[in-house]
N, C-alpha and C positions, 0 to 999 in steps of 0.2 A: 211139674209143679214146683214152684218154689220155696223155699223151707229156711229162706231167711230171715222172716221177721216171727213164723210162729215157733221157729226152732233157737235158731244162730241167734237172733237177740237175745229170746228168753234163756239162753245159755248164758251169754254174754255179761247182763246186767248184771244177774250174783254176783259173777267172779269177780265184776269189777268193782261192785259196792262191798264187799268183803275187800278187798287188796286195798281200796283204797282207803275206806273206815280203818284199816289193820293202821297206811301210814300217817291217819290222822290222829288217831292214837300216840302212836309213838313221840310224834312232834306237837303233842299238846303241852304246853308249859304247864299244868299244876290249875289246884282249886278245886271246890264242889261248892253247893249251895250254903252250906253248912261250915267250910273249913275253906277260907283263903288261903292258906298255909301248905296244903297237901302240894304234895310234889306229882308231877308227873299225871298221867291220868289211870281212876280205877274203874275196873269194870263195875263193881260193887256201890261205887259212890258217886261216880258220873253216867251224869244221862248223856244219851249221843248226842246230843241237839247242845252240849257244851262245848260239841267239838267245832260246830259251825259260828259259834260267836265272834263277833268283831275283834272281842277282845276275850281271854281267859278267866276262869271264876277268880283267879288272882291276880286279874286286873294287868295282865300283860298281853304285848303284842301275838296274835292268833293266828297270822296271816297262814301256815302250812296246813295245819290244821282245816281250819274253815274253806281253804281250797279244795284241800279233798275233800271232806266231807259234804261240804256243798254241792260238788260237780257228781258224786255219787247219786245224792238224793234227786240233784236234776235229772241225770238220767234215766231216775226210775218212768221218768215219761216216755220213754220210746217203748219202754215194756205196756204201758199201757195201749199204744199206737200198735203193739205186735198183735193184742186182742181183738183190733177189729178185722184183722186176718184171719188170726181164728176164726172168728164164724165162722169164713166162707166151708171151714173143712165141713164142717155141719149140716148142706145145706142139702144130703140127700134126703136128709129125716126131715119134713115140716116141723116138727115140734122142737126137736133140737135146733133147726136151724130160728127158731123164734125164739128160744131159751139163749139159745148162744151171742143172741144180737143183742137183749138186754143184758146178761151176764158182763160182755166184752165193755158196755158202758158204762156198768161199774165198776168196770178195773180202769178203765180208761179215765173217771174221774178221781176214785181212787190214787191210782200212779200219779197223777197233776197233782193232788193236794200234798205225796209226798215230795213232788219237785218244789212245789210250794214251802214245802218247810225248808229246803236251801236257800230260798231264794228269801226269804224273812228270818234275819239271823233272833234269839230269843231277848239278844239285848239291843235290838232295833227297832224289831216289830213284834214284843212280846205278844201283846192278844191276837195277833195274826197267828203270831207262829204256833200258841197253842190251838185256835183254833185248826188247822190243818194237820198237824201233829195228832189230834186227837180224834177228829173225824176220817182219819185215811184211814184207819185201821177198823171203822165201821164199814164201810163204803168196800172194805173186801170180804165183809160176812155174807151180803146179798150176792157176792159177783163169783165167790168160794162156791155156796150153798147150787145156784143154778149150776154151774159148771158140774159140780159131785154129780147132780142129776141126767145132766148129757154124757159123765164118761159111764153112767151105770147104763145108760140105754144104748151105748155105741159099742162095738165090737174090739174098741180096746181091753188091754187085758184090767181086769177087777182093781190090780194091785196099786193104779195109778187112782182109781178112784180109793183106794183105801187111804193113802198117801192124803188124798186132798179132805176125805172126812175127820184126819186125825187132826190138819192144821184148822178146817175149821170148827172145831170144836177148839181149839187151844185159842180161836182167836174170839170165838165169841166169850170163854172166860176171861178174857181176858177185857174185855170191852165189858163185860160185869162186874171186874175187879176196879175197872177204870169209875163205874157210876156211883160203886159204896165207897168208895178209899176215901182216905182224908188226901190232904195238901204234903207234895214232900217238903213243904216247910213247914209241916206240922214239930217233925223230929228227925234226927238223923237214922232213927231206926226202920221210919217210916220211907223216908229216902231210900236206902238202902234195897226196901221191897221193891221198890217203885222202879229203881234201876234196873233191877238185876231181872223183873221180870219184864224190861224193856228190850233186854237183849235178848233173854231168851223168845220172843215174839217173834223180832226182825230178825233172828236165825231161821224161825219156825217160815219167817214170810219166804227168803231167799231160796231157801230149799222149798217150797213147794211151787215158788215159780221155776226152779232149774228144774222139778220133777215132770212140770207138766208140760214142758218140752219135751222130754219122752215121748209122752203120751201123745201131742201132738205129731211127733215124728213117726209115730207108727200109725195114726192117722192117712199121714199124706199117704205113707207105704199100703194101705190096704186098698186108699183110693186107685192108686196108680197100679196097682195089681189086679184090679176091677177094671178100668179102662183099659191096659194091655187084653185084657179076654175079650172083652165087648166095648172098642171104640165108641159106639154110640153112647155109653155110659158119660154121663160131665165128671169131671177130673176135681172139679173144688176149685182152678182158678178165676 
């Protein structure tokens, strides 16, 4: 059984959207919503989605910057594409394997909406880009919640479904923080929230999709430890 796209990519994606967000960062020229002026970029006062602009909040050339981050958030779609792998590992259990087939399609649109947000820089296709920007991170509450549900029925160890109740819960407050808040152009104070608990989010997302490669890697391993004893068993491919 292969364990490339529900393990190796979902391994894959963080590392690379981390290293790469890490050197889009770095080669961001300056700006926030609030301050054309600011140098450099901050965690505190730039949202990510400044790092993908054509141009920087201070109105300079972007090009490294919006490379990475762009190509980053593009390929949070192949992690969605590793979801519909997943099912298959589900498919001893009837109910798992029906939870897991609509689960894997809201990750699946989910992950598109956030390639969507590279692909619509916020000073090209602003109502685009908030619009995907702001609905991906709903579209993983439904696709979290069923998944929680098939690692508590499946003979994975607990800890990986603990892992994934902790991030959903941080992600549905946070999709409630998103419906009361005001505008980060309300104030720079308000800004300032808005960012900081954006990174903290998309750290929260990273990590619980590296985790639940785990989880699906000892998946495969229980299946193919079952079919070694009893060939007649199906393997999940």
């Amino acid at each position: 059984m292969s364990n490339f796209w529900p393990v190796i990519v979902l391994r894959f994606v963080p590392l690379f959207f981390i290293i790469a967000v890490s050197i889009g960062m770095a080669f961001y020229p300056g700006g926030n919503i609030h301050n054309a002026d600011q140098t450099g970029y901050s965690l505190s006062h730039n949202f990510l989605s400044d790092l993908g602009g054509y141009q920087s909040r201070s109105n300079e050339v972007n090009f490294i910057s919006a490379f990475f981050f762009n190509m980053a958030m593009f390929l949070f779609a192949s992690a969605g594409i590793a979801f519909l792998f997943v099912a298959k590992l589900f498919g001893e259990d009837p109910l798992n394997a029906g939870l897991a087939k609509v689960g894997s399609i809201f990750f699946l649109v989910g992950t598109i909406f956030f390639a969507a947000v590279g692909l619509t820089p916020y000073d090209l296709y602003l109502d685009l880009h908030i619009f995907f920007a702001v609905n991906a991170f709903r579209l993983m509450v439904p696709g979290s919640a069923l998944y929680l549900i098939i690692l508590l029925r499946s003979e994975v160890n607990n800890r990986y479904a603990l892992f994934n109740a902790t991030y959903l819960t941080c992600v549905v407050a946070y999709v409630i923080y998103q419906l009361v808040s005001g505008s980060a152009l309300d104030s720079p104070e308000e800004m300032v929230r808005q960012a900081s608990m954006q990174k903290l989010i998309v750290v929260a997302t990273v990590m619980a999709v590296f985790s639940l490669s785990f989880a699906f890697q000892r998946q495969i391993d229980l299946l193919q430890a079952r079919t070694a004893t009893d060939p007649s068993k199906p393997s999940g491919d």
